[in-house]
C-alpha positions as CSV (number, residue, x, y, z in Angstrom):
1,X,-287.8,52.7,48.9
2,X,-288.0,52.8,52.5
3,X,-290.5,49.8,52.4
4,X,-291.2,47.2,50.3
5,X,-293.6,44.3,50.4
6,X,-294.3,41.5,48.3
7,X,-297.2,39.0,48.6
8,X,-296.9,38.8,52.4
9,X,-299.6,36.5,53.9
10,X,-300.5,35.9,57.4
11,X,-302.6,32.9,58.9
12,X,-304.1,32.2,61.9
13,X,-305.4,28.6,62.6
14,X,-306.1,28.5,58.7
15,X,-308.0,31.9,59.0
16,X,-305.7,34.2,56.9
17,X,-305.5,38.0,58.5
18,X,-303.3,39.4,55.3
19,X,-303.5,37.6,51.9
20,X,-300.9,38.5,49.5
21,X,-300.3,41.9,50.5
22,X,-298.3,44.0,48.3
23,X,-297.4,47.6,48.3
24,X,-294.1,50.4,48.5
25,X,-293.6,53.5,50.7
26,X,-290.7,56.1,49.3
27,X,-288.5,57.8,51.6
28,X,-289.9,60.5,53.6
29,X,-293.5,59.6,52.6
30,X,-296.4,59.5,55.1
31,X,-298.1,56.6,54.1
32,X,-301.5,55.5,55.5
33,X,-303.2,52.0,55.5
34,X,-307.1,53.1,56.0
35,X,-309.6,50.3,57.2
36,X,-311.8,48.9,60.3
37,X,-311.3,47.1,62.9
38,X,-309.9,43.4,61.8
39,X,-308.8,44.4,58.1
40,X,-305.3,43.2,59.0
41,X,-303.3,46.7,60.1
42,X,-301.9,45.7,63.0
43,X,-301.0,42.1,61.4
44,X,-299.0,44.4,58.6
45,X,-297.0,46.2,61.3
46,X,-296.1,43.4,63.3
47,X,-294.6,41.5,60.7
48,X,-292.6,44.1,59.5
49,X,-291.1,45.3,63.0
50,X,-290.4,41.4,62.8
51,X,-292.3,40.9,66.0
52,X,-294.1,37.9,63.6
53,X,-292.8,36.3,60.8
54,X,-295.3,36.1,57.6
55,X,-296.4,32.1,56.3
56,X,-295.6,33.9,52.7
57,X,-293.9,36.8,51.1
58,X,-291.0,38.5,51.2
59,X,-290.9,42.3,52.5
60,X,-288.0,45.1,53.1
61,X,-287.7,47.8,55.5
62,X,-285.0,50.2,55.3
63,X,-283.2,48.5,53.0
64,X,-282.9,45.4,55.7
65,X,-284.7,42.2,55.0
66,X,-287.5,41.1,57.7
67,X,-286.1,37.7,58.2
68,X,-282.6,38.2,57.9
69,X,-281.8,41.5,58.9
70,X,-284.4,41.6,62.2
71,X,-281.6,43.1,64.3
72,X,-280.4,46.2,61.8
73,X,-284.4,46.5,61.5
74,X,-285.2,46.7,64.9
75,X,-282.3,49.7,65.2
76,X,-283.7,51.3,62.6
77,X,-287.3,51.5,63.3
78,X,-290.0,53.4,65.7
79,X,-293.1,51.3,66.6
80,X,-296.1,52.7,68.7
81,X,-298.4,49.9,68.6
82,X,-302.3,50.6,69.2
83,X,-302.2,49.9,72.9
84,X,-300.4,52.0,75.2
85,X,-297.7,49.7,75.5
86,X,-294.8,52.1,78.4
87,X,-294.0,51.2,82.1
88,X,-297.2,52.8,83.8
89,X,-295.3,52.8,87.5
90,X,-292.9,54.6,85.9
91,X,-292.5,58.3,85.5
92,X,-293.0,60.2,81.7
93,X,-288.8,61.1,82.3
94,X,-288.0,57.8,83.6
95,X,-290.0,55.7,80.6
96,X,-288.1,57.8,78.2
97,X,-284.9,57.1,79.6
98,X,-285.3,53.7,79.8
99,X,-285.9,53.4,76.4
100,X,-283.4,55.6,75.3
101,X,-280.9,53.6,77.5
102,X,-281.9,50.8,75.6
103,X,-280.8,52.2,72.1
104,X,-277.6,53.2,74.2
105,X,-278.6,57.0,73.6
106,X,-280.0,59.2,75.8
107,X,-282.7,62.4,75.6
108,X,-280.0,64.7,75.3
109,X,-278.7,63.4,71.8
110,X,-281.7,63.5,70.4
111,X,-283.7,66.1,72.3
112,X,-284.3,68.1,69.1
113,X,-286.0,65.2,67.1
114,X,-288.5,65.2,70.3
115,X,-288.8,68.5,71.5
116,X,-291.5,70.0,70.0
117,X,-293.3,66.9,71.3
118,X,-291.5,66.2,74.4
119,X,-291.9,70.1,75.5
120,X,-295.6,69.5,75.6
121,X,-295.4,66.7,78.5
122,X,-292.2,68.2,80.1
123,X,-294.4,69.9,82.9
124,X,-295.5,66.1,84.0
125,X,-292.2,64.6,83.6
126,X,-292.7,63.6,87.0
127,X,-295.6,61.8,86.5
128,X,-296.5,58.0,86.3
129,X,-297.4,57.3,82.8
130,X,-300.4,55.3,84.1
131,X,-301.8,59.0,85.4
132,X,-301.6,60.6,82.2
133,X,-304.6,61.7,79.6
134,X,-304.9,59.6,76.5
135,X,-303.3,62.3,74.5
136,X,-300.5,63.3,76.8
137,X,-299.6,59.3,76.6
138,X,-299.7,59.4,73.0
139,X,-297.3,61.7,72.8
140,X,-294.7,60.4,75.3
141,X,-295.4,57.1,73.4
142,X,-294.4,59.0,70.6
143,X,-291.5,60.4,72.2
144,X,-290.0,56.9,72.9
145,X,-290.8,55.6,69.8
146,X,-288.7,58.8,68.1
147,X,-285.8,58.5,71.4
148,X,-282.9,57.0,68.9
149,X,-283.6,58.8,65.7
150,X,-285.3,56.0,63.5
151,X,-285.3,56.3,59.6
152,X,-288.8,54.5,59.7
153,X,-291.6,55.4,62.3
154,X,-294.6,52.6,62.4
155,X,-298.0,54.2,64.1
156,X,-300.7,52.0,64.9
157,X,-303.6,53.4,65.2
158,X,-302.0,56.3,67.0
159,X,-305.1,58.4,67.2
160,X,-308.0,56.3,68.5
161,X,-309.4,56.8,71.5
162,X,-308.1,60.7,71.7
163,X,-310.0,63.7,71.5
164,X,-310.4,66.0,68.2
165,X,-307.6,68.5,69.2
166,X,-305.3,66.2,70.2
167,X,-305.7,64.3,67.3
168,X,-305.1,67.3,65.1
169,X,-301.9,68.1,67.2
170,X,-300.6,64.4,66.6
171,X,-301.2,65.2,62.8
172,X,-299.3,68.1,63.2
173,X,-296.4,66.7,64.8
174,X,-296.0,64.0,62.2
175,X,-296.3,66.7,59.6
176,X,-292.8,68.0,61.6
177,X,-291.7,64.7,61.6
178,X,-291.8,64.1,58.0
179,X,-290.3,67.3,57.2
180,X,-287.1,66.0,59.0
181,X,-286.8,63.3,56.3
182,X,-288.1,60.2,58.5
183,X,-290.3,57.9,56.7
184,X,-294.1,57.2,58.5
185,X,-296.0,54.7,58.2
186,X,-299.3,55.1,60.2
187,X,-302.6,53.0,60.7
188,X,-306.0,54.5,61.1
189,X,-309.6,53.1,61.0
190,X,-310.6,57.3,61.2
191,X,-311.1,57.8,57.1
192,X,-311.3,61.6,57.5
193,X,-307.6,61.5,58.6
194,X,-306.5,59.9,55.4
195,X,-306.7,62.9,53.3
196,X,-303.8,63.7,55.4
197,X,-301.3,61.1,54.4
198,X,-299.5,61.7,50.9
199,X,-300.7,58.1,49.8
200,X,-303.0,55.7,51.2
201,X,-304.2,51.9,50.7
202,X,-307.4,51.2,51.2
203,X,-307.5,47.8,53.2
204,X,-310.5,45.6,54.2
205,X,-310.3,41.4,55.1
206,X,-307.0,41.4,54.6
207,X,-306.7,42.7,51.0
208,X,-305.9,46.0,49.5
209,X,-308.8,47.4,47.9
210,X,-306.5,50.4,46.1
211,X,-304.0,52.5,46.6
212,X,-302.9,56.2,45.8
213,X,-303.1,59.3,46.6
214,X,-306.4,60.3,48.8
215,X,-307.4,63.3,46.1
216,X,-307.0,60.6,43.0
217,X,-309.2,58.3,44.6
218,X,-311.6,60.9,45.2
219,X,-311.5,62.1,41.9
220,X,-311.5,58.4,40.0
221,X,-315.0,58.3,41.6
222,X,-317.9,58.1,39.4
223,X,-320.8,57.4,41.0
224,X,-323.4,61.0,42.1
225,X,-324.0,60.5,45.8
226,X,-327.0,62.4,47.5
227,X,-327.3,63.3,51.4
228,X,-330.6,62.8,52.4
229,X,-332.4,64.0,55.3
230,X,-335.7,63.2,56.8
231,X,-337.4,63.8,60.9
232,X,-337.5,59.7,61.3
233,X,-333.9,58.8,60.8
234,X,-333.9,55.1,61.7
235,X,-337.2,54.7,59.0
236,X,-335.9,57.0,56.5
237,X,-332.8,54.4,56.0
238,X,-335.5,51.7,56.1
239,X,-337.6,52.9,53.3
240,X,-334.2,54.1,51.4
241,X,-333.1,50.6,51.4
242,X,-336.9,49.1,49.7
243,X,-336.4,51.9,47.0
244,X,-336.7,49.7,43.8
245,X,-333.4,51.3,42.5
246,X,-331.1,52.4,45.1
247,X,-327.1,51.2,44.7
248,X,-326.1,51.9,47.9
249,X,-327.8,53.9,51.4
250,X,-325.6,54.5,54.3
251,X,-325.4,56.6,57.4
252,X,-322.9,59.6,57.0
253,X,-322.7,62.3,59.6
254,X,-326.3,63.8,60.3
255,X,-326.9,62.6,56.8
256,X,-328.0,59.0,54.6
257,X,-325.6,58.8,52.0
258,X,-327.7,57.4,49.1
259,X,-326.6,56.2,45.6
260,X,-328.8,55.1,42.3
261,X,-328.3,52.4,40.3
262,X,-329.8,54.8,37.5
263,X,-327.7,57.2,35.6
264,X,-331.3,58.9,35.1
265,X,-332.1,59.3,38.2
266,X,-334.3,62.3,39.3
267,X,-334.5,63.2,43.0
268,X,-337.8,64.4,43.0
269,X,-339.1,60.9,42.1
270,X,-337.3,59.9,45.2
271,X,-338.9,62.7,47.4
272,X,-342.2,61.6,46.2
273,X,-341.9,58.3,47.6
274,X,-340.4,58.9,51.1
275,X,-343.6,61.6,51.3
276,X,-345.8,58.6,50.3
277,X,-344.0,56.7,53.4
278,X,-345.1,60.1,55.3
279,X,-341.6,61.3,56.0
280,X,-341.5,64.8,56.4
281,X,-338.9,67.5,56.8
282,X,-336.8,65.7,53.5
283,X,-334.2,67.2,52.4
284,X,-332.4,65.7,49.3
285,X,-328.9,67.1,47.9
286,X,-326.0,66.4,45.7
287,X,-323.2,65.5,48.0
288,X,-319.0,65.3,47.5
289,X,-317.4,62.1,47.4
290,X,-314.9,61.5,50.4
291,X,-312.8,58.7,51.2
292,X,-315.0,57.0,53.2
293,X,-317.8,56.6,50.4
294,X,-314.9,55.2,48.1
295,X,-314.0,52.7,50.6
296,X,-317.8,51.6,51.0
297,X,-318.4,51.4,47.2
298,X,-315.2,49.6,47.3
Protein backbone atom coordinates (compact mmCIF):
# COMPACT_ATOMS: atom_id res chain seq x y z
CA UNK A 1 0.00 0.00 0.00
CA UNK A 2 1.24 3.29 -0.95
CA UNK A 3 -0.94 4.82 1.93
CA UNK A 4 -2.33 3.80 4.87
CA UNK A 5 -4.40 5.49 7.55
CA UNK A 6 -5.72 4.55 10.65
CA UNK A 7 -8.12 6.55 12.97
CA UNK A 8 -6.32 9.77 12.35
CA UNK A 9 -8.02 12.70 14.18
CA UNK A 10 -7.40 16.29 13.99
CA UNK A 11 -8.57 19.13 16.46
CA UNK A 12 -8.58 22.59 16.40
CA UNK A 13 -9.34 24.55 19.75
CA UNK A 14 -11.59 21.32 20.66
CA UNK A 15 -13.38 21.70 17.17
CA UNK A 16 -12.27 18.36 15.50
CA UNK A 17 -11.53 18.95 11.45
CA UNK A 18 -10.92 14.91 10.81
CA UNK A 19 -12.46 12.37 13.30
CA UNK A 20 -11.12 8.92 13.07
CA UNK A 21 -10.28 8.86 9.55
CA UNK A 22 -9.48 5.58 8.03
CA UNK A 23 -8.86 4.49 4.64
CA UNK A 24 -5.90 2.70 2.01
CA UNK A 25 -4.61 3.82 -1.54
CA UNK A 26 -2.67 0.86 -3.58
CA UNK A 27 0.18 1.56 -5.59
CA UNK A 28 -0.38 3.33 -8.74
CA UNK A 29 -3.98 4.17 -7.89
CA UNK A 30 -5.62 7.63 -8.41
CA UNK A 31 -7.47 8.03 -5.50
CA UNK A 32 -9.93 10.89 -4.81
CA UNK A 33 -11.32 12.38 -1.49
CA UNK A 34 -14.72 14.14 -2.85
CA UNK A 35 -16.36 16.87 -0.48
CA UNK A 36 -17.08 20.78 0.08
CA UNK A 37 -15.38 23.26 1.35
CA UNK A 38 -14.50 22.49 5.27
CA UNK A 39 -15.06 18.56 5.04
CA UNK A 40 -11.39 18.20 6.21
CA UNK A 41 -9.29 17.59 2.72
CA UNK A 42 -6.75 19.81 3.12
CA UNK A 43 -6.42 18.75 6.98
CA UNK A 44 -5.87 14.97 5.50
CA UNK A 45 -3.00 16.16 3.21
CA UNK A 46 -1.21 18.18 5.60
CA UNK A 47 -0.86 15.64 8.07
CA UNK A 48 0.36 13.19 5.83
CA UNK A 49 3.08 15.47 3.99
CA UNK A 50 3.84 15.76 7.96
CA UNK A 51 3.36 19.52 7.67
CA UNK A 52 0.86 18.76 10.94
CA UNK A 53 0.98 16.06 13.20
CA UNK A 54 -2.57 14.35 13.93
CA UNK A 55 -3.95 14.50 18.08
CA UNK A 56 -4.73 10.56 17.11
CA UNK A 57 -3.99 7.87 14.73
CA UNK A 58 -1.40 6.32 13.13
CA UNK A 59 -0.94 6.68 9.19
CA UNK A 60 1.86 5.41 6.52
CA UNK A 61 2.98 6.86 3.36
CA UNK A 62 5.23 5.09 1.17
CA UNK A 63 6.00 2.63 3.38
CA UNK A 64 7.51 5.53 5.87
CA UNK A 65 5.79 6.40 9.09
CA UNK A 66 4.39 10.16 9.41
CA UNK A 67 6.01 10.69 12.70
CA UNK A 68 9.00 8.89 12.43
CA UNK A 69 10.07 8.78 9.03
CA UNK A 70 9.02 12.74 8.09
CA UNK A 71 12.36 13.11 6.34
CA UNK A 72 12.26 9.78 3.96
CA UNK A 73 8.55 11.09 3.54
CA UNK A 74 9.19 14.39 2.51
CA UNK A 75 11.86 12.86 -0.28
CA UNK A 76 9.39 10.77 -1.41
CA UNK A 77 6.43 12.84 -1.89
CA UNK A 78 4.77 15.63 -4.43
CA UNK A 79 2.46 18.14 -2.71
CA UNK A 80 0.57 20.98 -4.65
CA UNK A 81 -1.43 22.42 -2.00
CA UNK A 82 -4.85 24.41 -2.98
CA UNK A 83 -3.15 27.82 -3.11
CA UNK A 84 -0.70 28.64 -5.55
CA UNK A 85 2.06 28.27 -3.23
CA UNK A 86 5.69 29.14 -6.03
CA UNK A 87 8.05 32.27 -5.90
CA UNK A 88 5.79 34.75 -8.00
CA UNK A 89 9.03 37.29 -8.64
CA UNK A 90 10.49 34.48 -9.95
CA UNK A 91 10.50 33.20 -13.52
CA UNK A 92 8.34 29.60 -14.58
CA UNK A 93 12.40 28.22 -15.40
CA UNK A 94 13.86 29.77 -12.33
CA UNK A 95 10.89 28.33 -9.74
CA UNK A 96 11.51 25.05 -11.27
CA UNK A 97 15.01 25.08 -10.74
CA UNK A 98 14.85 26.13 -7.45
CA UNK A 99 12.96 23.44 -6.49
CA UNK A 100 14.72 21.00 -8.29
CA UNK A 101 17.93 22.36 -6.70
CA UNK A 102 16.38 21.62 -3.50
CA UNK A 103 15.87 17.79 -4.08
CA UNK A 104 19.67 18.15 -5.36
CA UNK A 105 18.29 17.15 -9.05
CA UNK A 106 17.82 19.28 -11.69
CA UNK A 107 15.13 19.51 -14.96
CA UNK A 108 17.32 17.63 -16.98
CA UNK A 109 17.21 14.25 -14.94
CA UNK A 110 13.82 14.24 -14.89
CA UNK A 111 12.72 16.21 -17.85
CA UNK A 112 10.76 13.23 -19.20
CA UNK A 113 8.57 12.76 -15.99
CA UNK A 114 7.59 16.61 -16.86
CA UNK A 115 7.63 17.11 -20.31
CA UNK A 116 4.46 16.52 -21.62
CA UNK A 117 3.52 19.10 -18.87
CA UNK A 118 6.48 21.26 -18.77
CA UNK A 119 6.38 21.59 -22.84
CA UNK A 120 3.13 23.34 -22.48
CA UNK A 121 4.59 26.37 -20.31
CA UNK A 122 8.07 26.20 -21.99
CA UNK A 123 7.18 29.22 -24.36
CA UNK A 124 6.77 31.43 -20.95
CA UNK A 125 9.75 30.07 -19.22
CA UNK A 126 10.69 33.47 -18.97
CA UNK A 127 7.88 34.58 -17.23
CA UNK A 128 7.19 35.63 -13.57
CA UNK A 129 4.96 33.03 -12.17
CA UNK A 130 2.83 35.87 -10.67
CA UNK A 131 1.94 36.82 -14.62
CA UNK A 132 0.77 33.52 -15.46
CA UNK A 133 -3.14 32.23 -16.17
CA UNK A 134 -4.61 30.00 -13.45
CA UNK A 135 -4.06 26.99 -15.58
CA UNK A 136 -0.62 27.73 -16.94
CA UNK A 137 0.28 27.99 -12.93
CA UNK A 138 -1.28 24.87 -12.25
CA UNK A 139 0.70 23.19 -14.38
CA UNK A 140 4.23 24.60 -13.49
CA UNK A 141 2.91 23.95 -9.88
CA UNK A 142 2.60 20.59 -11.09
CA UNK A 143 5.82 20.54 -12.69
CA UNK A 144 7.63 21.33 -9.31
CA UNK A 145 5.72 19.08 -7.47
CA UNK A 146 6.82 16.13 -10.07
CA UNK A 147 10.80 17.84 -10.40
CA UNK A 148 12.48 14.84 -8.26
CA UNK A 149 10.39 11.87 -9.36
CA UNK A 150 8.05 11.21 -6.28
CA UNK A 151 6.49 7.67 -5.74
CA UNK A 152 3.43 9.61 -4.12
CA UNK A 153 1.88 12.92 -5.70
CA UNK A 154 -0.69 14.85 -3.13
CA UNK A 155 -3.15 17.31 -5.24
CA UNK A 156 -5.18 19.63 -3.35
CA UNK A 157 -7.78 20.77 -4.92
CA UNK A 158 -5.66 21.16 -8.05
CA UNK A 159 -8.51 22.17 -10.30
CA UNK A 160 -10.48 24.90 -8.69
CA UNK A 161 -10.58 28.06 -9.88
CA UNK A 162 -9.51 26.85 -13.68
CA UNK A 163 -11.50 26.81 -16.66
CA UNK A 164 -13.30 23.58 -18.19
CA UNK A 165 -10.42 22.83 -20.72
CA UNK A 166 -7.76 23.24 -18.54
CA UNK A 167 -9.26 21.16 -16.17
CA UNK A 168 -9.75 18.34 -18.59
CA UNK A 169 -6.04 18.72 -19.65
CA UNK A 170 -4.98 18.45 -15.82
CA UNK A 171 -7.08 15.24 -15.81
CA UNK A 172 -5.33 14.18 -18.67
CA UNK A 173 -1.89 14.67 -17.49
CA UNK A 174 -2.56 12.74 -14.32
CA UNK A 175 -3.98 10.04 -16.35
CA UNK A 176 -0.07 10.11 -17.91
CA UNK A 177 1.15 10.34 -14.61
CA UNK A 178 -0.46 7.25 -13.26
CA UNK A 179 0.44 5.29 -16.18
CA UNK A 180 4.13 5.83 -15.11
CA UNK A 181 3.44 3.91 -11.96
CA UNK A 182 3.33 7.05 -9.44
CA UNK A 183 0.62 6.81 -6.88
CA UNK A 184 -2.02 10.15 -6.78
CA UNK A 185 -3.78 11.22 -4.34
CA UNK A 186 -5.99 14.27 -5.34
CA UNK A 187 -8.69 16.52 -3.54
CA UNK A 188 -11.66 17.92 -5.25
CA UNK A 189 -14.88 19.64 -4.02
CA UNK A 190 -15.93 19.28 -8.25
CA UNK A 191 -18.15 15.75 -7.91
CA UNK A 192 -18.35 15.36 -11.70
CA UNK A 193 -14.48 14.86 -11.66
CA UNK A 194 -14.70 11.87 -9.37
CA UNK A 195 -15.90 9.50 -11.80
CA UNK A 196 -12.45 9.97 -12.95
CA UNK A 197 -10.48 8.67 -10.12
CA UNK A 198 -10.24 4.63 -9.84
CA UNK A 199 -11.63 4.94 -6.14
CA UNK A 200 -13.09 7.63 -4.18
CA UNK A 201 -14.18 8.48 -0.39
CA UNK A 202 -16.83 10.41 -0.06
CA UNK A 203 -15.95 12.98 2.86
CA UNK A 204 -18.23 15.58 4.64
CA UNK A 205 -17.46 17.18 8.60
CA UNK A 206 -14.64 15.37 8.88
CA UNK A 207 -15.97 11.73 8.32
CA UNK A 208 -16.03 9.41 5.54
CA UNK A 209 -19.29 8.89 4.32
CA UNK A 210 -18.12 5.73 1.84
CA UNK A 211 -15.74 4.72 -0.15
CA UNK A 212 -15.20 2.71 -3.51
CA UNK A 213 -15.22 2.86 -6.75
CA UNK A 214 -17.40 5.95 -8.37
CA UNK A 215 -19.51 3.29 -10.71
CA UNK A 216 -20.29 1.02 -7.42
CA UNK A 217 -21.57 3.83 -5.62
CA UNK A 218 -23.64 4.75 -8.45
CA UNK A 219 -24.89 1.51 -8.93
CA UNK A 220 -25.57 0.63 -4.86
CA UNK A 221 -28.09 3.53 -5.24
CA UNK A 222 -31.57 2.77 -4.78
CA UNK A 223 -33.58 5.60 -4.54
CA UNK A 224 -35.61 6.87 -8.44
CA UNK A 225 -34.61 10.48 -8.71
CA UNK A 226 -36.72 12.84 -11.14
CA UNK A 227 -35.47 16.19 -12.80
CA UNK A 228 -38.03 18.53 -12.70
CA UNK A 229 -38.55 21.63 -14.61
CA UNK A 230 -40.89 24.52 -14.28
CA UNK A 231 -40.71 28.69 -15.83
CA UNK A 232 -40.52 29.90 -11.90
CA UNK A 233 -37.36 28.18 -10.77
CA UNK A 234 -36.87 29.75 -7.29
CA UNK A 235 -40.98 28.87 -6.57
CA UNK A 236 -40.86 25.60 -8.22
CA UNK A 237 -38.15 24.43 -5.36
CA UNK A 238 -40.51 26.21 -2.92
CA UNK A 239 -43.55 24.34 -3.56
CA UNK A 240 -41.27 20.99 -4.20
CA UNK A 241 -40.19 21.34 -0.68
CA UNK A 242 -44.26 21.67 0.88
CA UNK A 243 -44.99 18.44 -1.23
CA UNK A 244 -46.53 16.18 1.59
CA UNK A 245 -44.16 13.38 0.47
CA UNK A 246 -40.99 14.48 -1.06
CA UNK A 247 -37.47 12.73 0.41
CA UNK A 248 -35.30 15.06 -0.93
CA UNK A 249 -35.51 18.41 -3.72
CA UNK A 250 -32.25 19.97 -4.74
CA UNK A 251 -30.97 22.22 -7.46
CA UNK A 252 -28.93 20.14 -10.24
CA UNK A 253 -27.81 21.79 -13.37
CA UNK A 254 -30.92 23.60 -15.15
CA UNK A 255 -32.78 20.98 -13.24
CA UNK A 256 -34.55 20.25 -9.33
CA UNK A 257 -33.42 16.94 -8.52
CA UNK A 258 -36.50 15.61 -6.63
CA UNK A 259 -36.86 12.25 -4.63
CA UNK A 260 -40.20 10.46 -3.01
CA UNK A 261 -40.42 9.11 0.07
CA UNK A 262 -43.09 6.71 -1.69
CA UNK A 263 -42.06 3.65 -3.53
CA UNK A 264 -45.55 4.31 -5.29
CA UNK A 265 -45.10 7.32 -6.33
CA UNK A 266 -46.77 8.53 -9.68
CA UNK A 267 -45.40 11.73 -11.29
CA UNK A 268 -48.54 12.88 -12.64
CA UNK A 269 -49.91 13.27 -9.11
CA UNK A 270 -46.95 15.49 -8.72
CA UNK A 271 -47.58 17.56 -12.00
CA UNK A 272 -51.07 18.10 -10.84
CA UNK A 273 -50.04 19.86 -7.89
CA UNK A 274 -47.34 22.28 -9.07
CA UNK A 275 -50.24 23.15 -11.99
CA UNK A 276 -52.55 23.81 -8.92
CA UNK A 277 -49.58 26.23 -7.67
CA UNK A 278 -49.95 27.67 -11.36
CA UNK A 279 -46.49 26.61 -12.60
CA UNK A 280 -46.37 26.12 -16.06
CA UNK A 281 -43.96 24.89 -18.65
CA UNK A 282 -43.34 21.44 -16.05
CA UNK A 283 -41.53 19.09 -17.16
CA UNK A 284 -41.10 15.93 -14.99
CA UNK A 285 -38.52 12.98 -15.92
CA UNK A 286 -36.77 9.95 -14.64
CA UNK A 287 -33.20 11.08 -14.03
CA UNK A 288 -29.56 8.88 -13.53
CA UNK A 289 -28.04 8.84 -10.32
CA UNK A 290 -24.52 10.66 -10.25
CA UNK A 291 -22.15 11.02 -7.59
CA UNK A 292 -23.23 14.11 -6.43
CA UNK A 293 -26.93 12.80 -5.57
CA UNK A 294 -25.13 9.90 -3.64
CA UNK A 295 -23.16 12.31 -1.63
CA UNK A 296 -26.49 14.43 -0.89
CA UNK A 297 -28.53 11.33 0.14
CA UNK A 298 -25.49 10.50 1.99
Amino acid sequence: MSIQVQNISKSYNKIKAIDAISFEVNDGELFGLIGPDGAGKTTIFRILTTLLLANEGSASVAGFDIVKDYKAIRNSVGYMPGKFSLYQDLSVEENLKFFAAIFGTTIEENYDLIKDIYIQIEPYKTRRARALSGGMKQKLALCCALIHKPKVLFLDEPTTGVDPVSRKEFWEMLKRLQQKGITILVSTPYMDEAALCDRIALIQKGSILKIDEPRNIIKDYQKIIYDVKAKNRHQLILDLKKYPSQYSVFAFGEYIHYIDKNEDFNAADLDNYLKKQLHTEIEIRISNPTIEDVFMDL
